[in-house]
N, C-alpha and C positions, 0 to 999 in steps of 0.2 A: 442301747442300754436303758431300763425299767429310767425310769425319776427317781424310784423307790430306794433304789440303791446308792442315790448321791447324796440324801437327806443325812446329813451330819448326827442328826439324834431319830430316836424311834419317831413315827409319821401316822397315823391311819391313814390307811386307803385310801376311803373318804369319812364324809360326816354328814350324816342326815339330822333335820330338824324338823318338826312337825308344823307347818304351815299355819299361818294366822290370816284372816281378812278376809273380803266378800271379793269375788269376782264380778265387773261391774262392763256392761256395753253402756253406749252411748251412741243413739239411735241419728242424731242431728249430724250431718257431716259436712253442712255448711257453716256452720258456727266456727267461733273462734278467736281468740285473742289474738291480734295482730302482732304484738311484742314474739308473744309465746310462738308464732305460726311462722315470725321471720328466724327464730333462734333455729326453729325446726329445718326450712329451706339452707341456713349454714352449717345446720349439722348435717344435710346431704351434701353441700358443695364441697366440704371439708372433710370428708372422708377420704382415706388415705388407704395404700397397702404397703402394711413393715417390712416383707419382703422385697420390696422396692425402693420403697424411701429410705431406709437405713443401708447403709455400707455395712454390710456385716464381714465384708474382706479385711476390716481392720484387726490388727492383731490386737489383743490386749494380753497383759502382761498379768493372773490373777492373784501373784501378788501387792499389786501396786496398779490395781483396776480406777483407784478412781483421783490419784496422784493427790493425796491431801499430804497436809504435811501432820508429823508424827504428832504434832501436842494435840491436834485434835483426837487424840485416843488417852481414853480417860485416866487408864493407868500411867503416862506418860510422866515420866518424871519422880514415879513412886518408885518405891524396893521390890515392886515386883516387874516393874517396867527395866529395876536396872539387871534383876536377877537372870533374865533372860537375855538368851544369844541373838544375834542377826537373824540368824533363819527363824527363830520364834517369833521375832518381832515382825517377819515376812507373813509369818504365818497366820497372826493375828489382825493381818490389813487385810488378808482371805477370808477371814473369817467376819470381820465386822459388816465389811463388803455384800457377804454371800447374807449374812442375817439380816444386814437394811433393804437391798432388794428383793429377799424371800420374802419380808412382810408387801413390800408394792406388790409382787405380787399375789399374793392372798388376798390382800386388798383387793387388786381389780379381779378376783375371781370374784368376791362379794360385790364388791360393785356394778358385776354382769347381770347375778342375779337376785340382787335388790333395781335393777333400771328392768328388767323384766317381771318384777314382783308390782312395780309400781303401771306397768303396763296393764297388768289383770284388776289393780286395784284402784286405780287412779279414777274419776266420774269424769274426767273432761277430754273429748274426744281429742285436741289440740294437743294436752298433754303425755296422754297413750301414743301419738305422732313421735313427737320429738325422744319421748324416753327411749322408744324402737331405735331410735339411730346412736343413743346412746349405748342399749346394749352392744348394738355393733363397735362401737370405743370401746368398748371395756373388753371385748372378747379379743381386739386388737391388742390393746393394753398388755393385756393376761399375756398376749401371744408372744409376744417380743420380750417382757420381764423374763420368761420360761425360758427364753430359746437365749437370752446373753445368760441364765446361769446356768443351763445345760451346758451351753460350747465353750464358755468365753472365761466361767470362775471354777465349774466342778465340785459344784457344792449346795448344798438347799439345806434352810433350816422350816424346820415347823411351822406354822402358824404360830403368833405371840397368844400368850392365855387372854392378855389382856385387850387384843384384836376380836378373838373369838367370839370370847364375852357379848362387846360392841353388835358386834354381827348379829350374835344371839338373840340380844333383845330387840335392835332396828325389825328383826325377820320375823319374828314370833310374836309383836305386837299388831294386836287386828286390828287399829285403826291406821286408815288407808294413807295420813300423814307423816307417819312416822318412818317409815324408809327414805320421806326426802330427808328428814330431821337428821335421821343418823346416817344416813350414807351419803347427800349432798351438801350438807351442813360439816358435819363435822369429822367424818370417816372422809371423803375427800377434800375438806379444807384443811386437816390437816395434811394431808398424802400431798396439797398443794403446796405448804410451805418447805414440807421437807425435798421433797423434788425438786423445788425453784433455789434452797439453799446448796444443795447438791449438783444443781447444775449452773451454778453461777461457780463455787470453787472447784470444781474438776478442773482438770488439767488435760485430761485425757478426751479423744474425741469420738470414740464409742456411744462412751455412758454421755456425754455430754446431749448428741442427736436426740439420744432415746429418752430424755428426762424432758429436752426443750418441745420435741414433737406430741409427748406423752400430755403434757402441760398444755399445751392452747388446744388440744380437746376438753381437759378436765376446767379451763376456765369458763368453756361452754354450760358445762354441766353444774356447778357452782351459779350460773346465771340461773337456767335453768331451778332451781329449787327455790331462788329469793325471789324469782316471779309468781310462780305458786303459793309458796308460802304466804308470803307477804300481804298475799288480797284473801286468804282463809282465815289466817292470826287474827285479821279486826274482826272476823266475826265470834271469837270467842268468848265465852264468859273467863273470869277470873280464874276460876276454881281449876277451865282446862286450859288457859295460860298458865298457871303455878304447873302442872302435870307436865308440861312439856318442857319448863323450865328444870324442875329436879334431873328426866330425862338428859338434858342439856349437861346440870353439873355434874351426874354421876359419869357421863361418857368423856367429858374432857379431862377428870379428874384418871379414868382408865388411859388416856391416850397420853396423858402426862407420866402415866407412869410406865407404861407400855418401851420408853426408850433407854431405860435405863438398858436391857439386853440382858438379863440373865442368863436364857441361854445360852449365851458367848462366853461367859467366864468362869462357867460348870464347867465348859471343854477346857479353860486352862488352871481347872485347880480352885479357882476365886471365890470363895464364898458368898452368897447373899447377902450374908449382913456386914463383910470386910466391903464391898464393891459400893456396895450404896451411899454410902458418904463420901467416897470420891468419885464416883457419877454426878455426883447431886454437888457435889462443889467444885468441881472440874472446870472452869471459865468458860472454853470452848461451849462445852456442854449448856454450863447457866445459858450461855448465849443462844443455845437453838434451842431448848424446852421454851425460852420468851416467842422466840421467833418462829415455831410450831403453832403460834394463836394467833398469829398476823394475820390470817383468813380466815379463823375461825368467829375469832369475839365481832367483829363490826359485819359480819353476815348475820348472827344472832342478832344484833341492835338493827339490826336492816331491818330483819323481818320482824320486829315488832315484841323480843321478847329481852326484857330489859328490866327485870320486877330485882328487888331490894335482895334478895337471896341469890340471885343470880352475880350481882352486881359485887357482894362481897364476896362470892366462890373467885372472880375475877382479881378481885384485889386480893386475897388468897395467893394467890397463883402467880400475882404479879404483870397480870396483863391487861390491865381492868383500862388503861392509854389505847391498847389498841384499837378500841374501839372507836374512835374518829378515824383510821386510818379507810381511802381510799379503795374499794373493791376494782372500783372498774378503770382505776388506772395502771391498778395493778396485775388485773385483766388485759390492759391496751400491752402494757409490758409484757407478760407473756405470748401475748401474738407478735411481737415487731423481734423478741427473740428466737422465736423459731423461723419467724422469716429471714431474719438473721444468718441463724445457721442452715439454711437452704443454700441462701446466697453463695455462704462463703466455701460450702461445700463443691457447689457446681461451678463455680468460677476456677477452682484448684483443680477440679476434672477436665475442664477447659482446658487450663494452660497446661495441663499432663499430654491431652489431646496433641494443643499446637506443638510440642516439645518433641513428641512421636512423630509427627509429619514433619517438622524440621529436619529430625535426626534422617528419618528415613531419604529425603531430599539430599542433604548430604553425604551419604551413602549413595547414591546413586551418582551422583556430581562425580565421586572419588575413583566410583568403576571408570 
């Protein structure tokens, strides 16, 4: 079956954009950042195949994929939440389900080829190294988001306008920092909170694998930009710290707004402008738009861009605290959970194992 035909609303085919930047070799191939050179050797050792590493023999259930409980759906508790029957309210956990993971995955289709844009464009041989392994994550990424909602939900939505957008400008701006800016900074530090929020309350152990092994790739990659970044930022004048900064708040300001879901409540009737004050006052919801910039704001303060305008889009927004918060413990955390869920995965295939030769044993004993 096309993809084409599981997309809940009309889709283009595809979408071309007219390319920005210089294409750049880098003739020295002994040189190199040592940080930067050992990120690259674990992003070879840490490569993986989804095909493999995921149990995809799990069944999942597409209306109740990701076992949350109901208040976290924004309508929960309103007249239109109580208007509808059981099977709509089934139908609406398919659908939120199938439009949160559609966006991961558009995401990591952008972030295949923004990690291969930064390959052509990038001046340091070191960092054209590790991006290449990167695009290899994201093509993974892409691969596995595609294949659980082809098999596993039966349903794709769009690209969000307000993702597009993002992508739009990160791809089509010709200076050669700007794809880490937007796509390791904040196009994947957000796609980090919401994955790590998501795979901390599922219930379900599908989506669970595929969110925790998806994650201590994309922690790499979030490393990855605040090393680069970070020793470029001090070399800039003011004028192009302010530039990167607007940058910064016109994209988090799209990715704040990006979760409301419009598309999800066109398909049940829901208005734009009835939905947006109970998206936007929803508890649940207040709780994950804060917790959406958990690894956004203190990756920005990392790398050096922290100006007065910036600082009140943050208190704006309400997250202007998170910026003391910890990257790289939050990073340690994402690797000890996927090795986590390795663990506990192959120890239960274990004792399946031993419980099949037992049985088999006694069966034999009883001939």
């Amino acid at each position: 079956m096309s993809t084409d035909e599981l997309y809940i609303l009309p889709s283009a085919q595809d979408w071309t954009i007219g390319a920005a930047g210089t294409t750049r070799f880098d003739w020295d191939y002994a040189d190199g950042r040592e940080k930067l050179l050992a990120l690259y050797q674990k992003g070879k050792d840490k490569q993986w195949d989804a095909e493999k590493r995921i149990d995809w023999d799990i069944e999942v259930d597409p209306y109740d994929a990701l076992g949350l409980p109901d208040e976290t759906i924004a309508i929960h508790g309103t007249r239109y939440w109580d208007a509808m029957s059981e099977r709509e309210h089934a139908e609406l956990r398919r659908h939120i389900c199938s439009w949160q993971f559609s966006q991961f995955l558009h995401g990591e289709q952008g972030a295949m080829i923004t990690a291969a844009r930064i390959v052509e464009t990038v001046p340091d041989l070191d960092a054209k190294f590790y991006s290449a392994t990167q695009t290899m994550d994201e093509a993974r990424h892409a691969e596995l988001y595609s294949r659980f909602l082809r098999e596993k939900i039966g349903m794709l939505y769009p690209i969000n306008d307000q993702l597009q957008a993002l992508l739009k400008d990160t791809l089509t701006d010709s200076r050669w920092d700007m794809p880490y800016l937007g796509m390791q900074v904040l196009i994947e530090g957000l796609a980090l909170a919401a994955f790590g929020l998501l795979r901390d309350m599922t219930t379900k152990p599908l989506p669970k694998q595929l969110l925790a092994y998806v994650m201590q790739d994309e922690a790499r990659h979030v490393a990855f930009g605040r090393l680069t970044l970070r020793d470029y930022y001090k070399q800039l004048t003011d004028a192009e710290r302010r530039e990167r900064e607007d940058f910064v708040i016109e994209g988090c300001y799209l990715m704040r707004d990006r979760i409301r879901g419009y598309e999800i409540w066109q398909n049940f009737g829901i208005d734009h402008k009835e939905i947006k004050p109970l998206v936007d006052q929803a508890p649940y919801l207040q709780a994950f738009r804060k917790l959406l910039f958990s690894r956004i704001v203190p990756c920005v303060r990392d790398i050096g861009l922290w100006g007065e305008r910036l600082q009140r889009a943050y208190v704006d927004m309400g997250v202007l605290e998170m910026g003391d918060a910890s990257l790289d413990r939050l990073m340690r955390q994402d690797e000890d959970i996927a090795e986590a869920v390795d663990a506990e995965r192959f120890r239960a295939e274990e004792e399946a194992r031993k419980a099949e030769v037992h049985e088999a044993i006694a069966l034999g004993a009883a001939d």
